[in-house]
C-alpha positions as CSV (number, residue, x, y, z in Angstrom):
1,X,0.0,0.0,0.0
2,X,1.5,3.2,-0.8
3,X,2.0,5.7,1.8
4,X,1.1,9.5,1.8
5,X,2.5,12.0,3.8
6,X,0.9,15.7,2.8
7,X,1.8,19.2,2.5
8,X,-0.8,21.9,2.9
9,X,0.6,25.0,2.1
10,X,-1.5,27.8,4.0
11,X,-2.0,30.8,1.0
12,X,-4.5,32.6,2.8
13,X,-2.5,32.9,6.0
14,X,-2.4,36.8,6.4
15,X,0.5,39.8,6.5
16,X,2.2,39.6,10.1
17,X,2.6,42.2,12.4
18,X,4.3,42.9,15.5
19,X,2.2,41.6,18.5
20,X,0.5,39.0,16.4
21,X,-0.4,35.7,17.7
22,X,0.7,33.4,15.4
23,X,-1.0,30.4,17.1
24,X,-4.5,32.1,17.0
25,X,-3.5,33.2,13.5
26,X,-3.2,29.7,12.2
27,X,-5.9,28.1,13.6
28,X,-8.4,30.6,12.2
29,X,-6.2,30.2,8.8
30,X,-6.7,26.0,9.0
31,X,-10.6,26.8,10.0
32,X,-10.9,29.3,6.5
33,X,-9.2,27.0,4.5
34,X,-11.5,24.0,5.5
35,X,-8.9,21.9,7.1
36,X,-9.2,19.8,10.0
37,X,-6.4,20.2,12.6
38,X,-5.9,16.5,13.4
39,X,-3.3,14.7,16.1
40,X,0.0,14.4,15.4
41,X,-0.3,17.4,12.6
42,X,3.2,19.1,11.7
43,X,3.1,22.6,11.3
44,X,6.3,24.4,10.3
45,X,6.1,28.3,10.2
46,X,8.5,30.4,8.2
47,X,11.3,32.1,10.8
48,X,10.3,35.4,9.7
49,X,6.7,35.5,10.6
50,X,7.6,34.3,14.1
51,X,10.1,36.9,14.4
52,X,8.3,40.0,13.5
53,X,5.5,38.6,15.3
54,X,8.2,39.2,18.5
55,X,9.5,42.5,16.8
56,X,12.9,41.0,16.7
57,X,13.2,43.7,14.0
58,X,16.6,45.9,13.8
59,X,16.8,49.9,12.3
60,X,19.9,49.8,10.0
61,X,20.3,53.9,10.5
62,X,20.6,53.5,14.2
63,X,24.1,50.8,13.8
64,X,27.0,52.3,14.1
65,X,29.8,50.4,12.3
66,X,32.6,49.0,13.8
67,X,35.9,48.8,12.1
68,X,35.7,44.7,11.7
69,X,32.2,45.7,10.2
70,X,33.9,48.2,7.9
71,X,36.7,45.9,7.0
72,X,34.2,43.4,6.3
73,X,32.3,45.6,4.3
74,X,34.8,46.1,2.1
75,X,35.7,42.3,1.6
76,X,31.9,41.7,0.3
77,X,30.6,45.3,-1.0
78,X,27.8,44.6,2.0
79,X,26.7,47.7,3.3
80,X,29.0,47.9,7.1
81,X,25.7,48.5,8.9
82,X,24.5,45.4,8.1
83,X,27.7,43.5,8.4
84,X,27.7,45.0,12.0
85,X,24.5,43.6,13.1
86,X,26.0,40.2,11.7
87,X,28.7,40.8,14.4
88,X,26.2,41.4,17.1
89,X,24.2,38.2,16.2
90,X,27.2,35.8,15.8
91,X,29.3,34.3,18.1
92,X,32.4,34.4,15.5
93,X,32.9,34.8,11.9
94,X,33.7,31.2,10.3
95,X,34.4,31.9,6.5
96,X,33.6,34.7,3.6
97,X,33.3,34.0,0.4
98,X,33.0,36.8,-2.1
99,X,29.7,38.3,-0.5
100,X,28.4,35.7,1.5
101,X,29.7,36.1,5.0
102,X,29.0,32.5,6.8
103,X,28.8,32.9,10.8
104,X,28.2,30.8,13.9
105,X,25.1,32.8,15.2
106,X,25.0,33.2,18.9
107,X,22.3,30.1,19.3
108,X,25.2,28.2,17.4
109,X,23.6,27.7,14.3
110,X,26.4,27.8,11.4
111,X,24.7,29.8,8.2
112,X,25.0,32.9,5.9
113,X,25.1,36.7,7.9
114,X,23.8,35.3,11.1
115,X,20.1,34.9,9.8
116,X,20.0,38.2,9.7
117,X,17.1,39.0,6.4
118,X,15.9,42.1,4.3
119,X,13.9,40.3,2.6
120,X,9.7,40.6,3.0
121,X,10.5,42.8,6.0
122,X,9.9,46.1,4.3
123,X,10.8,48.3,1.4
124,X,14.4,48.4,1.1
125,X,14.8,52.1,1.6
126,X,13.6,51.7,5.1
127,X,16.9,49.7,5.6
128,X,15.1,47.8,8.4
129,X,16.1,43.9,9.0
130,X,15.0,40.9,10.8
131,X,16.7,39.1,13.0
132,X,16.1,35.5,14.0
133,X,13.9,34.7,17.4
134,X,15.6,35.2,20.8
135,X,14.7,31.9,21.6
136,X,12.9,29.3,18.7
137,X,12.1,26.8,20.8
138,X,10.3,28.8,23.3
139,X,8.4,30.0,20.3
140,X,7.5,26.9,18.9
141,X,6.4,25.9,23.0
142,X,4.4,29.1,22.6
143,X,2.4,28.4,19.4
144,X,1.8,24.4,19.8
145,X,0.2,25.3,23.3
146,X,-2.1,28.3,21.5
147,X,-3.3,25.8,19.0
148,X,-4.0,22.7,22.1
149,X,-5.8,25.8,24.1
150,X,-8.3,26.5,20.7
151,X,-8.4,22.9,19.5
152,X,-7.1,20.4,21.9
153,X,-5.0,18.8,19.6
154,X,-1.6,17.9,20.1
155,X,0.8,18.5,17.1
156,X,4.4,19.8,16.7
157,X,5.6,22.8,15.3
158,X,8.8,23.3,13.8
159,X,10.7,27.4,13.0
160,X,12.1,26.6,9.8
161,X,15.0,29.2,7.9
162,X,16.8,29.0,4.7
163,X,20.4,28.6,5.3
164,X,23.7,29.1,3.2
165,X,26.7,26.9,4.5
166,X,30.5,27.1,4.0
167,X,30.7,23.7,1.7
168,X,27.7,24.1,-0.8
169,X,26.7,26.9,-2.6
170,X,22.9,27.6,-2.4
171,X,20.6,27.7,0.2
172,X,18.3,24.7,2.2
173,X,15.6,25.0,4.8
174,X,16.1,24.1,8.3
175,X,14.9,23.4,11.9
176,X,15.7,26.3,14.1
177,X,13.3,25.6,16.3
178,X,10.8,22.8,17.5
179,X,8.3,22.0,20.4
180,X,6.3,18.6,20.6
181,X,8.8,16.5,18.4
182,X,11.9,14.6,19.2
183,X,15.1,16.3,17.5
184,X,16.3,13.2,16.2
185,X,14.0,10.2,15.2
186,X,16.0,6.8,16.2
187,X,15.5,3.9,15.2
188,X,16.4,0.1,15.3
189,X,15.6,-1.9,12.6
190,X,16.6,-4.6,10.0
191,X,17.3,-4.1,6.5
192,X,16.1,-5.8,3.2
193,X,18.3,-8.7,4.4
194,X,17.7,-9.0,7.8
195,X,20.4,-7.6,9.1
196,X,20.2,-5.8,11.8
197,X,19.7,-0.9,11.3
198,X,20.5,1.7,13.7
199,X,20.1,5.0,12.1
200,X,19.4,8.5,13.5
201,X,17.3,10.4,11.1
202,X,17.3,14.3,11.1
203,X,13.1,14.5,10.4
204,X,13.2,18.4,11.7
205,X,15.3,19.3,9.4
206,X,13.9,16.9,6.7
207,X,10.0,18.3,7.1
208,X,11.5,21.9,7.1
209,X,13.2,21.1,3.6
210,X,10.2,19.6,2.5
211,X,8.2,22.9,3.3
212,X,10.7,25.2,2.1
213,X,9.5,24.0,-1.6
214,X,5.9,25.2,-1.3
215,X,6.8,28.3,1.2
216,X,9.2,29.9,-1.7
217,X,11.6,32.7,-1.2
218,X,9.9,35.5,-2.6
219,X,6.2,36.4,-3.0
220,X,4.3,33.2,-2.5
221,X,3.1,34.3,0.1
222,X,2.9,30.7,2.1
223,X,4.8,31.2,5.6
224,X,3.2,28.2,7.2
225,X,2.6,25.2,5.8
226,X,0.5,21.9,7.5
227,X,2.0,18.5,7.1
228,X,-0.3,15.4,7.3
229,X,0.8,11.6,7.3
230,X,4.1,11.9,9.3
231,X,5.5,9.1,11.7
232,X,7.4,10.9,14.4
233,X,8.5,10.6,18.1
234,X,7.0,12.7,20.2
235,X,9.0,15.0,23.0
236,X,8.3,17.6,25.4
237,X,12.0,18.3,26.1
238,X,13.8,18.0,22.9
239,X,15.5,21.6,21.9
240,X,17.1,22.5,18.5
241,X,20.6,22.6,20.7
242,X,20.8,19.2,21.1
243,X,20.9,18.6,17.6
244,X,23.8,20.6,17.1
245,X,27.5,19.1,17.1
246,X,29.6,22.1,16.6
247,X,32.8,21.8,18.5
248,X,34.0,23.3,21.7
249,X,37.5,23.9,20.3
250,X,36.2,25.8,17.0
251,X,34.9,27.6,20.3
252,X,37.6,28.3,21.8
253,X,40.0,29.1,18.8
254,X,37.7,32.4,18.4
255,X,37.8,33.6,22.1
């Protein structure tokens, strides 16, 4: 029997603002939309809707450059402002490569000008960014209990971004934050020849690809997208750290 796992892209889920309640605001979506909110539902929400829901929004004309920012600047034609709040959100600066300035953000994530975006934020000539949420996890705790409280359903939500990395040029989505789903899915079991499988499978990250391809990059307009059909290990302690394996000594070779 085949098996089906969908992916319900939300188009009618509206413009955020700062203050918004993004749980609220999906579950009135999923009730206009005409779909039922089921257990064990996946929902994984763009990063930038849940950060401007938080305000986590940053006024390029009030950053004053360092000179690292200006040097970097330079390096990658990037105005220095923005290379400055790069600085503030990362930990260190791992790599550049012509103008793509790859960091270790301060949660420890490893991706492109600390998740810091322009894009859908506002016009350009308001030189206004967004940053990525204080705390994901906390966030994605946040929203799965506002959609229990409305529908008593137990689901998991996952903060998905679109990240650059240092050994592949283009961009993926990934997990940057999750509530109500185990960070890794392990799992013993034997092959086609009965020998015996251990594997530890990366589902966050998998499911946040997977919505990336209907969420788009540019005016789709599809921040959140509802997934249906998936097999996965529940948790009510799993956090997007412990799925990270950067190394202490990388650490301390930048202190």
């Amino acid at each position: 029997m085949a098996k089906i796992v969908s992916m319900l892209g939300l188009a009618s889920f509206p413009l955020i603002q700062a203050g918004d309640n993004i749980g609220q605001t999906l579950v009135k979506t999923v009730s206009m939309e005409k779909l039922p909110i089921e257990e064990g539902d996946v929902f994984v929400l763009a990063q930038k809707i849940v950060s401007i829901s938080e305000n986590a929004i940053v006024d390029l004309n009030t950053i004053s450059p360092s000179e690292k920012a200006i040097s970097i600047s330079k390096k990658t034609g990037r105005d220095a402002r923005l290379c400055q709040v790069y600085l503030n959100e990362s930990r260190h600066i791992i790599d550049i490569k012509g103008r793509m300035v790859i960091t270790r953000h301060r949660l420890g994530f490893e991706c492109s000008g600390a998740g810091v975006d322009r894009s859908n934020v506002a016009p350009h000539s308001e030189n206004k960014v967004v940053l990525l949420p204080k705390n994901p996890d906390l966030s994605a705790m946040r929203i799965r209990k506002e959609i229990f409280r409305h529908t008593g359903k137990n689901v998991a939500v996952i903060i998905n971004d679109s990240f650059g990395r240092a050994d592949r040029e283009g961009s993926v989505g990934i997990a940057i934050g999750i509530s109500g789903i185990r960070h890794l899915d392990k799992r013993e079991q034997k092959d086609l020849y009965g020998n015996p499988s251990k594997s530890q499978i990366a589902l966050i990250d998998e499911l946040a690809a997977a919505a990336s391809i209907l969420m788009g990059q540019a005016d789709e307009k599809i921040p959140a997208v509802l997934i249906k059909g998936v097999q996965y290990q529940r948790s009510e302690t799993s956090r997007i750290q412990d799925i990270l394996c950067y190394k202490m000594k990388e650490e301390r070779q930048h202190q």
